[in-house]
C-alpha positions, -999 to +999 in steps of 0.1 A: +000+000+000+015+034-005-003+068+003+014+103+003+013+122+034-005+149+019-029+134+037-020+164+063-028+187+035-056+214+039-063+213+079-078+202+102-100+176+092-071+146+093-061+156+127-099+157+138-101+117+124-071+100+140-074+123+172-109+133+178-112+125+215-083+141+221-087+178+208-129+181+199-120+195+165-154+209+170-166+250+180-168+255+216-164+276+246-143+257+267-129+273+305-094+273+307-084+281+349-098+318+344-101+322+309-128+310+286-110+297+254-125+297+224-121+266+202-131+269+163-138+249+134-108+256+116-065+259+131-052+291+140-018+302+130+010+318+155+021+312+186+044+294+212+036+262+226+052+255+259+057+218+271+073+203+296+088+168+300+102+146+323+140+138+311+161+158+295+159+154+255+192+133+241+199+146+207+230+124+206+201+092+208+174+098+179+183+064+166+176+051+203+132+060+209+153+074+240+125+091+262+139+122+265+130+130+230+098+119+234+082+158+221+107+167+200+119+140+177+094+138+155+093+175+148+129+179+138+134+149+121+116+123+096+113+086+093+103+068+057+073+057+069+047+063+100+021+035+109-013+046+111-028+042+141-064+036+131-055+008+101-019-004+115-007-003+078+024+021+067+018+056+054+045+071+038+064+104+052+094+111+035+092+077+014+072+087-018+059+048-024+073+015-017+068-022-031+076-057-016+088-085-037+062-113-046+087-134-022+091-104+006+130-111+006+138-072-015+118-038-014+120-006-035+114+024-020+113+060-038+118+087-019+101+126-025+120+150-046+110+182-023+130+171+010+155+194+021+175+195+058+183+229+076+212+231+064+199+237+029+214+200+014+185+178-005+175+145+010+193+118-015+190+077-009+226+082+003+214+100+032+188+068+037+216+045+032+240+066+060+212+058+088+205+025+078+239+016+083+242+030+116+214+013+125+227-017+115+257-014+130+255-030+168+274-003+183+250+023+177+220+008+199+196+018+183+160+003+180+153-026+158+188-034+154+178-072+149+155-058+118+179-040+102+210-067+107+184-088+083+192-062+057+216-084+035+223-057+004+216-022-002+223+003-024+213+042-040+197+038-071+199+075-084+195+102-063+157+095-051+157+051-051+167+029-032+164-011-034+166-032-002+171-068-002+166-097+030+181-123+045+146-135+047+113-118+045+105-090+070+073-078+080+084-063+104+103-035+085+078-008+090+090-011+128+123-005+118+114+026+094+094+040+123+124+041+147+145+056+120+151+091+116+169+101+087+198+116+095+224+144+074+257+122+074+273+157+066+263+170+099+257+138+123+288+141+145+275+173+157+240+158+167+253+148+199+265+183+208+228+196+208+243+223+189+230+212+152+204+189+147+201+189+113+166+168+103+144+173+074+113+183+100+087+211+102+105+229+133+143+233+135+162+226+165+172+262+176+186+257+214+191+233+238+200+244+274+213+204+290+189+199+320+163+231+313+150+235+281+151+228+245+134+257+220+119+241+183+111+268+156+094+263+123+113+256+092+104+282+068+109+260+036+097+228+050+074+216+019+043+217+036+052+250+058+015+268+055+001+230+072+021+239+104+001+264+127+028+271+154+059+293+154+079+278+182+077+247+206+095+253+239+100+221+261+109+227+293+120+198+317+106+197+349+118+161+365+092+163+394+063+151+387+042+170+412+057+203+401+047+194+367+008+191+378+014+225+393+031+241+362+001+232+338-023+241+366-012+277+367-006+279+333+034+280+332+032+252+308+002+239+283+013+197+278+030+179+304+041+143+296+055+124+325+031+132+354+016+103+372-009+084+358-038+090+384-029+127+387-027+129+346-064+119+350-075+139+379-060+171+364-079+161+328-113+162+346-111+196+360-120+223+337-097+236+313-080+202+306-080+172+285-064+140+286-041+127+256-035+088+254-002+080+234+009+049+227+016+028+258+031-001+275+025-038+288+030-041+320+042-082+326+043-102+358+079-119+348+094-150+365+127-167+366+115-204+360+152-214+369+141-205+404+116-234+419+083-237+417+083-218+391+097-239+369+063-254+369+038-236+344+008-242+373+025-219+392+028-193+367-007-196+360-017-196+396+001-161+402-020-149+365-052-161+376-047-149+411-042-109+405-074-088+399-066-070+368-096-050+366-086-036+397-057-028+391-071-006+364-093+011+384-072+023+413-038+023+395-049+037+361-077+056+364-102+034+344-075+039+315-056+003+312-067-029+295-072-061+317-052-079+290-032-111+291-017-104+254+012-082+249-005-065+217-021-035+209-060-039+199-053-029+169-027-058+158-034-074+128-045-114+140-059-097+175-084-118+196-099-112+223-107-142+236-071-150+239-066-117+254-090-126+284-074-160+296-064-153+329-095-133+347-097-132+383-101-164+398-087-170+430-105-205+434-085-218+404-054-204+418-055-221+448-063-252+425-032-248+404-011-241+436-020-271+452-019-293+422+017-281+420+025-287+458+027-257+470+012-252+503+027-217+512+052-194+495+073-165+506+090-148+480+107-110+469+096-094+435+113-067+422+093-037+410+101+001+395+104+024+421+080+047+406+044+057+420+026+032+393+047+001+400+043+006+437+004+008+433+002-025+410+023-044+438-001-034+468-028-049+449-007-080+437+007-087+469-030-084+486-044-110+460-016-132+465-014-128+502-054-142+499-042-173+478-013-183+505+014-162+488+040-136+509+056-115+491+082-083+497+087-057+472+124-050+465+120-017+448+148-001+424+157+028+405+152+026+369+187+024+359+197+000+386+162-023+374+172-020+339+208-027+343+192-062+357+176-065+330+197-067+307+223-085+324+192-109+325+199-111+365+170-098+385+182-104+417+143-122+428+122-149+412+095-125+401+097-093+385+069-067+372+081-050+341+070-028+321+074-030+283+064-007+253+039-023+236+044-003+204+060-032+181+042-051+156+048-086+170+067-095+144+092-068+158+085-077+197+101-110+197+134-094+189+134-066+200+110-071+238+134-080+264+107-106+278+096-119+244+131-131+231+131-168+226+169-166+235+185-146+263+143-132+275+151-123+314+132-155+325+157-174+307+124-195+293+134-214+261+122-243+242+124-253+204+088-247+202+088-218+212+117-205+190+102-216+157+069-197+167+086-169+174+105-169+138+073-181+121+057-142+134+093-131+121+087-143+088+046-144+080+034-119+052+001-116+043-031-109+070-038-146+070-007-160+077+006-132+101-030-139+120-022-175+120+009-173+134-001-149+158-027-172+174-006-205+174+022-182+194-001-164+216-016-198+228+017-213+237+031-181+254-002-182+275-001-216+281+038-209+293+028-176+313+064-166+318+060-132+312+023-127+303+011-086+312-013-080+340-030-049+319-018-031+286-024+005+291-017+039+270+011+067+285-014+097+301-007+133+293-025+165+298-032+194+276-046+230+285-080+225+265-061+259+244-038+231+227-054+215+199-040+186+170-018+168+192-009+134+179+010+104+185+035+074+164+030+039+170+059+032+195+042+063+220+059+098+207+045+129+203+035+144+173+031+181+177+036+192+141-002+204+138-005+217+167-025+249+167-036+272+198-068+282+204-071+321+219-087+328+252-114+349+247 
């Protein structure tokens, strides 16, 4: 399939269809703190919009989905392609059209002829070929290494062409162009710097101040310049997540990302606010099944069945999660939710499994996030386990210290609650999800069945054989429950009811490129 993205061309009325709980895209009067804000049919142009974020934005890590360029990565540069979040399928962004070989081992891309960087240099296939290459290249770290390392030739063909050819057939390559920024190879070793960060985007990276503040301003010759409403983006970073509540509150700020979940929503139902869902995450309950008894599946299902999900979506979430044991987005192509729904609450059949296995009563540790979400999820796992004969002690760590365990695969307790982005088609998940590998997966899980499942989604083209594959590996990983997610759930942020247009990519990033303020009356 290949579509232009002049699909942004003309207004509003594409943001209004892939966002229209989130801005209204409808005339109103709605009360912002003091001010009544008036919200029309049609975008406004000028003005500053000023965000806030939790980390400080990496410039040096585009290649990465690094978090601190959660708001601005997407503005200054460009991928090939963006999935659509209604349909799942590929639209293209700087890639002009695309086509797949009958046998899905090469692919042809063609690239638009009215790309520019800053800088002033054209977009070429060279510059495609630069960034594939460092993407590729193990060193770099950057996402969906593991898809591009299938990328067995490639080369320019002209200026505006490119032809790719596979080791074997990948589906998953539209998670690899998502990730993928194309970067100036003239000016890449100054990326780092914050200095120049030359990308082919509507807004041009200005300033960065390390720890404060990053200022965005719009590219004059971008190709589709009188589409972008805003003249500057200013994102502040505010690491406190309670000062961020009070920054949007008083108006110092219009969209905070990184603000707990249940104050994201409390905030969005006063008046003068909205909630914006992005993306999101899975949030598994992991186990080491070299560690006994969980090397026996009963257990594992025991601990799944045992944990009110629904619960934990209502106290934890704000009525915002998904009670899901599948590590998918609704919107995967193969979904079902029948398979989805395996483990509901039932304690009774806990208890069953439990003592089926032998297991009269269990103390154990389980390692969490120290963050405000993780701790509420393991109140509520530990009651409902305490209630099925279970003890268990949080062990509580620091993100860097939890994901250094990670990926040593080392967790330091025989249970673990994770949380994973559940923005991957699954195809890319089971190389690229920590939990989902079928070798070297934190649980250290691993049988041959489950390997050639996992590289049958790797390799299935075609709705009917990427849904059958799908099924077959969902049933075993639930059968397995070594890492199955207590709720999927999108990221929560909060917009002044002024800030309209706001969208988001697959893998959770903000799109503020149509962005548009409404004036207060």
């Amino acid at each position: 399939m290949v579509r232009s993205r002049k699909r942004w061309g003309g207004a509003a009325a594409a943001v209004c269809a892939l966002a229209l709980v989130l801005s209204g895209c409808r005339s109103a009067v709605q009360q912002q703190g003091a001010q009544d804000v008036v919200v029309p049919d049609t975008p406004q142009d000028g003005g500053t919009l000023v965000a806030a974020q939790g980390q400080d934005p990496a410039p040096g890590s585009f290649l990465k989905t690094s978090i601190g360029n959660i708001l601005a990565e997407y503005s200054v540069l460009e991928t090939l392609t963006r999935i659509d979040q209604k349909t799942g399928k590929p639209e293209g962004v700087l890639a002009k059209s695309w086509k797949v070989a009958a046998d899905g081992k090469s692919m042809d891309v063609v690239l638009r002829d009215d790309v520019t960087f800053h800088s002033g240099a054209e977009l070429t296939a060279d510059d495609v070929l630069f960034t594939l290459k460092k993407v590729r290249d193990p060193a770099t770290g950057a996402a969906n290494q593991p898809v591009a390392a299938a990328i067995s030739g490639m080369k320019a063909v002209g200026d505006d062409e490119l032809k790719l050819t596979f080791s074997r057939p990948l589906p998953n390559i539209y998670d690899l162009f998502e990730t993928m920024p194309v970067l100036n190879p003239d000016t890449y070793d100054k990326y780092a710097a914050g200095e120049v960060v030359d990308g082919t985007g509507p807004f041009e990276w200005t300033s960065w101040t390390p720890g404060a503040k990053v200022v965005l301003t719009k590219y004059p010759k971008y190709r589709d310049a009188d589409d972008i409403h805003l003249d500057k983006i200013q994102i502040n970073v505010i690491t406190d997540p309670t000062a961020m509540v009070s920054a949007i509150r008083s108006g110092r700020i219009q969209y905070g990302v990184g603000m707990g979940a249940l104050d994201a929503y409390a905030l969005s139902r006063q008046p003068g606010f909205q909630l914006i869902t992005a993306g999101g995450s899975a949030i598994p309950l992991t186990f080491d099944v070299r560690d006994k008894p969980f090397d026996d599946k009963r257990v594992r299902q025991a601990f799944q069945y045992a944990i009110d999900r629904e619960r934990v979506d209502r106290q934890v979430e704000g009525g915002q999660a998904t009670a899901a044991s599948l590590p998918w987005r609704t919107n995967t192509i193969g979904y079902d939710d029948q398979q989805a729904g395996r483990y509901r609450y039932d304690p009774d059949k806990a208890r069953t499994l439990l003592a089926r296995a032998g297991v009269k009563h269990l103390s154990l540790e389980m390692v969490t996030l120290n963050t405000p979400e993780a701790t509420g999820i393991f109140q509520i796992v530990r009651n409902n386990l305490e209630a099925v004969g279970v003890d268990v002690k949080a062990v509580p760590l620091a993100a860097a210290e939890f994901d250094g365990r990670l990926a040593s695969g080392e967790m330091g307790a025989p249970v673990f609650l994770q949380q994973a982005s559940n923005g991957l088609s699954p195809a890319g998940a089971v190389v690229g999800r920590a939990e989902l590998l079928a070798d070297g997966n934190p649980s250290h899980y691993g049988d041959d069945r489950y390997t050639e499942l996992s590289r049958h989604l790797t390799v299935a083209t075609g709705e009917h054989d990427q849904t059958a594959a799908l099924h077959a590996w969902n049933d075993h990983f639930l059968d397995q429950a070594f890492a199955v997610p207590l709720i999927t759930r999108p990221s929560m942020t909060v917009a002044s009811r002024a800030v309209q247009g706001i969208t988001y990519t697959q893998m959770g990033f903000m799109d503020l490129n149509h962005v548009w303020l409404a004036r207060a009356r």
